[in-house]
Each structure stands twice: as C-alpha cells, then as structure tokens.
FILUM-426030 format. One record per residue: x, y, z of N, C-alpha, C in turn; residue number from 1. Coordinates in pm, whole numbers, plus 50000, padded with zeros to 5 digits. Atoms other than C-alpha are relative to their C-alpha. Last residue first. Layout:
BEGIN
     n_X     n_Y     n_Z    ca_X    ca_Y    ca_Z     c_X     c_Y     c_Z   pos
       X       Y       Z       X       Y       Z       X       Y       Z   NUM
...
! end
This chain:
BEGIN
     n_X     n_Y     n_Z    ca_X    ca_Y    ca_Z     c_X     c_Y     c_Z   pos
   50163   50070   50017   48063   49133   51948   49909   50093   49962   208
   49966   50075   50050   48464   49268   51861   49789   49929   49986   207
   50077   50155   49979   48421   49561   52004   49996   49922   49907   206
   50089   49957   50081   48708   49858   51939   49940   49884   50004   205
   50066   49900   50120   48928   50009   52149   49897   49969   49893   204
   50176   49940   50008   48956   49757   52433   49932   50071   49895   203
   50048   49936   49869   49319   49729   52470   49873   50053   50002   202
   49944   50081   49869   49382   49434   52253   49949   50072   50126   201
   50077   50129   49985   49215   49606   51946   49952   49934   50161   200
   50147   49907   49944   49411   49911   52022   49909   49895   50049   199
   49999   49874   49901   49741   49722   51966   49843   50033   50050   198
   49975   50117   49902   49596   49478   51731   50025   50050   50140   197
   50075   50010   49996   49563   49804   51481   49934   49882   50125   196
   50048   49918   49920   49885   49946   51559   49858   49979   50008   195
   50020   49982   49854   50014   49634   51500   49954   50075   50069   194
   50085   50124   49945   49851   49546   51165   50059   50023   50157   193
   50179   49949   49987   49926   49927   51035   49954   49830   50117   192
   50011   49878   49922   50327   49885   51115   49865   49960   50057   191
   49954   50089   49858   50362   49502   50986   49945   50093   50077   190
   50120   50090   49990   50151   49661   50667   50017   49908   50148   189
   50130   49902   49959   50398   49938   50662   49902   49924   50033   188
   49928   49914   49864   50751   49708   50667   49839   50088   50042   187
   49992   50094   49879   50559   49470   50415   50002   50099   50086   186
   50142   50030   49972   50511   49808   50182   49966   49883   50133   185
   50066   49858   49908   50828   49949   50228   49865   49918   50029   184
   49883   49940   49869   51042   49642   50125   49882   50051   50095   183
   50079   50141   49929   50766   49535   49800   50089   49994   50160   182
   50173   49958   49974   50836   49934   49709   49962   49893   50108   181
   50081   50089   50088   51219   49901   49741   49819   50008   50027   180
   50020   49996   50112   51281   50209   49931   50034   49885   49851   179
   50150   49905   49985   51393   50055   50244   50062   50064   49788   178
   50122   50039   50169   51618   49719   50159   49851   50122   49972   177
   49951   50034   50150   51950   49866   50349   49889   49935   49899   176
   50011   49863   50120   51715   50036   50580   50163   49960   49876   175
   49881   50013   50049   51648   49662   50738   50037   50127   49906   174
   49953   49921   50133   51400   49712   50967   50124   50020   49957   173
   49854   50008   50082   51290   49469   51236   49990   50065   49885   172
   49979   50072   50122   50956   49557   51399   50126   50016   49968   171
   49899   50136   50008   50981   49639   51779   49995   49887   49884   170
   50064   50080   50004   50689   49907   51725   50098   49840   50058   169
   50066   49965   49869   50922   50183   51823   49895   49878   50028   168
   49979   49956   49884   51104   50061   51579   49975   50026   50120   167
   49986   50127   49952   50875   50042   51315   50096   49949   50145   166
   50182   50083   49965   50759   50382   51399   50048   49851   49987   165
   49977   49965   49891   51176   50508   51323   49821   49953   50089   164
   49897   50053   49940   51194   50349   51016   49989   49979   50154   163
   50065   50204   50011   50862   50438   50880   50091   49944   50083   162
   49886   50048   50096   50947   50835   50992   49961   49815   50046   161
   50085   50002   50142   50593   50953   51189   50105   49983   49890   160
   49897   49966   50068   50683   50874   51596   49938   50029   49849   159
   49910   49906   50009   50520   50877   51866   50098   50040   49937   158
   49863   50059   50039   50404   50533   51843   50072   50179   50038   157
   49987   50121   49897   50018   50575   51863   50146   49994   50063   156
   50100   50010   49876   49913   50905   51745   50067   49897   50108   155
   49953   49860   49877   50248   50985   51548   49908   50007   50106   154
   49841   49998   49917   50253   50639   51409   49988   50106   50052   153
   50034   50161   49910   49813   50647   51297   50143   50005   50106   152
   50099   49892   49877   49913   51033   51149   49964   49856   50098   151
   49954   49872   49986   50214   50812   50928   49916   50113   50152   150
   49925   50069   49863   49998   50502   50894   50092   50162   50056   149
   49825   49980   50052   49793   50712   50640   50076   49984   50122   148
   49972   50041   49882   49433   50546   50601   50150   49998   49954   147
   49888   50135   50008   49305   50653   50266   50013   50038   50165   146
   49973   50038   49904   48974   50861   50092   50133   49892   50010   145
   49905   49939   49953   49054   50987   49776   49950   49992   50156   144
   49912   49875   50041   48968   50857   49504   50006   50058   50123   143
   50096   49847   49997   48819   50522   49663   50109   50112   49993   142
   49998   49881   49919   48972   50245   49510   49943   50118   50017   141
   50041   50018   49901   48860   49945   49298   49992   50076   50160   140
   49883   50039   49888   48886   50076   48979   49924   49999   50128   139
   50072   50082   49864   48603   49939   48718   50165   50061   50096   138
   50142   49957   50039   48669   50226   48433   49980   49941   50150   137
   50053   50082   49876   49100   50208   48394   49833   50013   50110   136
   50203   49976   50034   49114   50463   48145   49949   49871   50047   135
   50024   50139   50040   49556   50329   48197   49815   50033   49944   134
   49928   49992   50116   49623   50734   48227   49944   49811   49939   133
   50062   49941   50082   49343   50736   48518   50018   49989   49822   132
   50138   50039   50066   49463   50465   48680   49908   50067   49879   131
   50017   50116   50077   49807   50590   48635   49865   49917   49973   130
   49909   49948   50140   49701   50919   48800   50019   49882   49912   129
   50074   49898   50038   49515   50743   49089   50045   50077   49862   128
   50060   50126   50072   49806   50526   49154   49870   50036   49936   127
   49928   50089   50138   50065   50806   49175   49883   49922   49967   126
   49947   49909   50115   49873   51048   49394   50006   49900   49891   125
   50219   50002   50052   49687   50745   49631   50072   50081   49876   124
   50028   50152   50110   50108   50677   49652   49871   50018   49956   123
   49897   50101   50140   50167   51024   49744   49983   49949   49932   122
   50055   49909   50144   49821   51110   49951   50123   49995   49881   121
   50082   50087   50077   49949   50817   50204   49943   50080   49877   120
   50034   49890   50051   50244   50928   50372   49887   49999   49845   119
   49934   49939   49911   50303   50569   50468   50010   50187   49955   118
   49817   49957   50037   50027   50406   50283   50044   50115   50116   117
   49951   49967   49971   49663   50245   50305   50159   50018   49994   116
   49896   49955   50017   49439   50313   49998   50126   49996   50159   115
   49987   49917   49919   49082   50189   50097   50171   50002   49971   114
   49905   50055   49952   48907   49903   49858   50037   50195   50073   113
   49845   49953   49997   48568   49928   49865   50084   50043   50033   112
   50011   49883   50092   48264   49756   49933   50072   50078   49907   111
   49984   49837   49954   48372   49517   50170   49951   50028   49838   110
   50110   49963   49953   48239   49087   50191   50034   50186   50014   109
   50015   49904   49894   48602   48996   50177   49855   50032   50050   108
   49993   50139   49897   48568   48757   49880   50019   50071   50123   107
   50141   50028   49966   48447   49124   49717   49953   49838   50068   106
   50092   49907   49900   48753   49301   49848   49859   49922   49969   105
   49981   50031   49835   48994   48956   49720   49913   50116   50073   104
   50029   50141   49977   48868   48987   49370   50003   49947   50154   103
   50123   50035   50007   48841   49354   49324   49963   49888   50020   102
   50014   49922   49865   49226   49362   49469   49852   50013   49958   101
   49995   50054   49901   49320   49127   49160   49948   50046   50181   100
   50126   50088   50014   49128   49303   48894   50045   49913   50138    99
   50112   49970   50000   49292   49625   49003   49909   49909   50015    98
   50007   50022   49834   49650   49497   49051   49851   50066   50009    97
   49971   50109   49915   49638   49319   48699   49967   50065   50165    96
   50104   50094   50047   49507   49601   48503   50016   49886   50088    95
   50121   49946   49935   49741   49881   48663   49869   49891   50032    94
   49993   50007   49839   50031   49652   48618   49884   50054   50073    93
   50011   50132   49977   49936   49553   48231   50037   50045   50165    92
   50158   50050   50016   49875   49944   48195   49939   49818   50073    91
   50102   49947   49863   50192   50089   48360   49859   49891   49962    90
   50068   49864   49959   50388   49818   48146   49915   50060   50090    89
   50088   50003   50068   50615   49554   48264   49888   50138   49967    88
   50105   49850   50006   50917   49602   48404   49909   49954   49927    87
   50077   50089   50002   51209   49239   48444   49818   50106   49978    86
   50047   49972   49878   51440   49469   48627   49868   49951   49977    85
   50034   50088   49898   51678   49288   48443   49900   49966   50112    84
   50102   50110   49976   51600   49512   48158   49979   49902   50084    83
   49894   50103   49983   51802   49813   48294   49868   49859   50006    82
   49955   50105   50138   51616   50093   48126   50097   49880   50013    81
   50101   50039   50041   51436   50245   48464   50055   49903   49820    80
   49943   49971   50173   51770   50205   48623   49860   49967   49946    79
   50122   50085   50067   51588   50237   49032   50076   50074   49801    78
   49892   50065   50098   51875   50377   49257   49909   49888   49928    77
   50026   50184   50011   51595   50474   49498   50105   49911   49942    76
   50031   50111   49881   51770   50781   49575   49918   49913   50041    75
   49850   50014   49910   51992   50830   49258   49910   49961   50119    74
   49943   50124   50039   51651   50786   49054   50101   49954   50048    73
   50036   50092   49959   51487   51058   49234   50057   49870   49987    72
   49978   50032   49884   51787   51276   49144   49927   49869   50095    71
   49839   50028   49974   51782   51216   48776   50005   49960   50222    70
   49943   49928   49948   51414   51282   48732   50120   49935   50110    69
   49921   50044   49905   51259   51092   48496   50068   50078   50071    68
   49948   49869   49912   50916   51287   48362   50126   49888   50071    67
   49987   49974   49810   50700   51052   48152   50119   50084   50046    66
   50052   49818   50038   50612   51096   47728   50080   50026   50191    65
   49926   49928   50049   50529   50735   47719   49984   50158   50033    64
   50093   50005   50116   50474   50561   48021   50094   50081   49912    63
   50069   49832   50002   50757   50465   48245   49897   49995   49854    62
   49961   49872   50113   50789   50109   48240   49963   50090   50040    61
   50061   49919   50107   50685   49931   48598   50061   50120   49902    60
   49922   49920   50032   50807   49655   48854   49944   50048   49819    59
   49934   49972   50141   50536   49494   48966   50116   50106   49975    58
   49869   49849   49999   50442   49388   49303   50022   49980   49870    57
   49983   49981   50131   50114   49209   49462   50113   50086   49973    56
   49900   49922   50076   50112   49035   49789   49986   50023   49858    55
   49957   50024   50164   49828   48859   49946   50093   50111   50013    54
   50063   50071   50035   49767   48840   50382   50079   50003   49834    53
   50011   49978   50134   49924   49032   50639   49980   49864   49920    52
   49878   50075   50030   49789   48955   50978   50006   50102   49859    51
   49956   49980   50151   49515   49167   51163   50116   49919   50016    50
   49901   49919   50028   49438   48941   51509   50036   50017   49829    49
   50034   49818   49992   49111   48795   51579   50118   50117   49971    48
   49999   49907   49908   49259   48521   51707   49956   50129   50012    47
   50065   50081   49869   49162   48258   51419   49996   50070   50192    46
   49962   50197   50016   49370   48516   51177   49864   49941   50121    45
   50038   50050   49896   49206   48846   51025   50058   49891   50042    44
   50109   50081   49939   49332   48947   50720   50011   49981   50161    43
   50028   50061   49863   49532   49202   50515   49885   49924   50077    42
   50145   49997   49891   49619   49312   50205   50005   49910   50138    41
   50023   50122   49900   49995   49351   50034   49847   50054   50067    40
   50101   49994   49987   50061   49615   49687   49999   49893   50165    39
   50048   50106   49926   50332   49711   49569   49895   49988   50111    38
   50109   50011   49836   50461   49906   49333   49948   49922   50031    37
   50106   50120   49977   50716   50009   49074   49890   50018   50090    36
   49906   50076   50047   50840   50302   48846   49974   49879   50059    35
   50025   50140   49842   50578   50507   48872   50070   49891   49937    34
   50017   50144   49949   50691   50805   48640   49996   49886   50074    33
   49926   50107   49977   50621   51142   48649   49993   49900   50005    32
   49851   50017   50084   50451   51373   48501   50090   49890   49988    31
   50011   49991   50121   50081   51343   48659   50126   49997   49869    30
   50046   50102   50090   50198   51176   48977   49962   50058   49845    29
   50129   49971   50085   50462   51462   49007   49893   49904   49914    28
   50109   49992   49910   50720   51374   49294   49822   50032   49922    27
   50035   49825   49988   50969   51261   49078   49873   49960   50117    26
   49936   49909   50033   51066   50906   48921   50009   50146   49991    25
   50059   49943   50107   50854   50671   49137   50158   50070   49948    24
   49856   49925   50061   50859   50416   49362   50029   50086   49850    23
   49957   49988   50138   50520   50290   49509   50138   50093   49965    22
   49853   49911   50004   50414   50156   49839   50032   50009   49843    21
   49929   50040   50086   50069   49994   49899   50113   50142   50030    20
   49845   49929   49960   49888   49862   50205   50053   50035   49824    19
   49890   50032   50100   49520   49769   50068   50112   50099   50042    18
   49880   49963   49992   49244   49743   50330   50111   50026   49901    17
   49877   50114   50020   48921   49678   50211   50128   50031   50015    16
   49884   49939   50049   48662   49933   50351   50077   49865   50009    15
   50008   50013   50118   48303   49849   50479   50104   49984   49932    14
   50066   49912   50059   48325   49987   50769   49944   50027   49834    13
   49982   49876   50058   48656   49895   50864   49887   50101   49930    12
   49874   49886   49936   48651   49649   51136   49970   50119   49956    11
   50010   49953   49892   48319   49468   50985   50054   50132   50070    10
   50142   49956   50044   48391   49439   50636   49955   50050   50165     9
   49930   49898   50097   48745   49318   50769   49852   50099   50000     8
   49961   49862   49919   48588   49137   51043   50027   50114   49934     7
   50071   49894   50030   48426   48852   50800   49979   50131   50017     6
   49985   49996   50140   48706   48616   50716   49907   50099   49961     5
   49834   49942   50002   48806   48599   51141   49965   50071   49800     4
   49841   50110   50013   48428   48486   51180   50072   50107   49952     3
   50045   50050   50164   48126   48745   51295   50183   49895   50013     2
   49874   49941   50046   48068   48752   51670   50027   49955   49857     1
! end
C-alpha cells in the first residue's frame, strides 16, 4: 500500500488536486477582472483520509484596460480601489500561485495540477485567462480538464448549490462569509474531501 504522501499520485491518476475559488468583476474571464483567489490543496492523513492541506490567497488589481461591472461588485461587495484590501497585481499573484502549486505537485509525486472548483469551468475561465495575460510559460494546470464538486454534490449529496451540499454534508456554513474566495474555497475543499472519504470508506476505490 503506498504511504498517506503518495496516494494523491495514486488516487488521482496522476493529478494534483487544487481547490480554487476566485472573485471576479463580471462573468467575462477575458474582460473582466479577477479580483481575488484562492487557492487550498489537499493530502492524505495517517488514515488514509483526504484532509485539506496549503492555502494560497491573494487579493488582486484589475489589470489594465479590465471590465468592472457595477453589479458584480454589489454582490461580492469587493471595492477594487479600497487599498486596505492590501491587492497585489494579477501577475505577482499568477507568478506566486503557479510556482507555489508546481512545488507542492512535484513533492506530491503527480504530473499535473487539476483545477478543482464549485462550478468549475468559471474559475478554470478566470485563471486560464490571467495565466495567459501574465505569458505565464511553466503553468501548472491542465487547460481544461477539472473536477467540478457541483456534478460530484448532485451525484453524491443531492444537491449542486455550495451552501446547500455542505449541508447535506453536515459542514458548517457561514453564508455571511460566502463569496469571499479564501471562504468558498475551504467550504469546497471540506465538500470535495468528504465526498471523496465518503466513497473511499464504502469500498469505491482500492487502497492496495
């Protein structure tokens, strides 16, 4: 049986997990701006059970030239010019969560990294687009394969709203902190690691 540090590579086939959530200003990764995001991976513990593991989160300038759109911004309530919010640029966020998620997939023993999110062609949208705009060369994601908790919650959980899957999961959700990215993303990574433990538990997938 391989150790708890080697399953990943195992579990997935090669594939490095990466939960992320991103907050944007529109729905148009090419226009619009990614305002933050966040990133959390996942491990194995001594039981064989997914855990969540690193956290990455930046809060992110709009590039130049980007698309704010008034309404998105009312429902995140994200002031992209309120400096408290501490923003760094798309590039220094792209650059940082790239080299860091190539560092932990190849201490992983995987290949590469695997996009999962809660309506997952979105965020792959946004981060994909900024990678591109950053000419970001070594990225660590595959264009366009992802694992979208969303079709995972309506298989397992019967349900496909984050709120309403955690929930069903008997995760605590606080929808006074939903749509914060580093919020959503935990809340999804609690999702994916139970529905994955879940199965696990009931036979679904050999461990030797």
């Amino acid at each position: 049986m391989p150790y708890p540090s080697e399953l990943l590579a195992e579990r997935f086939r090669g594939y490095f997990p990466v939960i992320i959530d991103v907050e944007t200003a529109g729905f148009n990764p090419n226009t619009d701006a990614l305002l933050e995001l966040a990133a959390v991976t996942v491990t194995f513990d001594d039981n064989n059970q997914l855990q969540p593991d690193q956290r990455i989160h930046h809060h992110v300038e709009p590039f130049e030239g980007a698309n704010l759109e008034q309404a998105a911004l009312d429902f995140n309530g994200i002031d992209p010019t309120c400096a408290l919010r501490g923003a760094i640029s798309e590039h220094e966020a792209m650059l940082d969560l790239c080299k860091n998620i190539r560092k932990l997939q190849k201490a992983a023993g995987c290949q590469r990294s695997v996009i999962v999110a809660h309506n997952a062609s979105f965020d792959q949208g946004f981060i994909n687009a900024a990678i591109a705009r950053c000419n970001i060369k070594r990225t660590p994601f595959h264009p366009f394969v992802s694992f979208d908790t969303t079709s995972l919650a309506a298989l397992t959980l019967g349900q496909t709203v984050l709120v309403k899957a955690c929930q069903a999961a008997e995760i605590a959700f606080d929808q006074k902190q939903a749509h914060s990215a580093l919020y959503d993303a935990e809340k999804t990574t609690e999702l994916f690691c139970h529905m994955v433990n879940r199965w696990q538990n009931l036979g679904g997938w050999p461990l030797a």
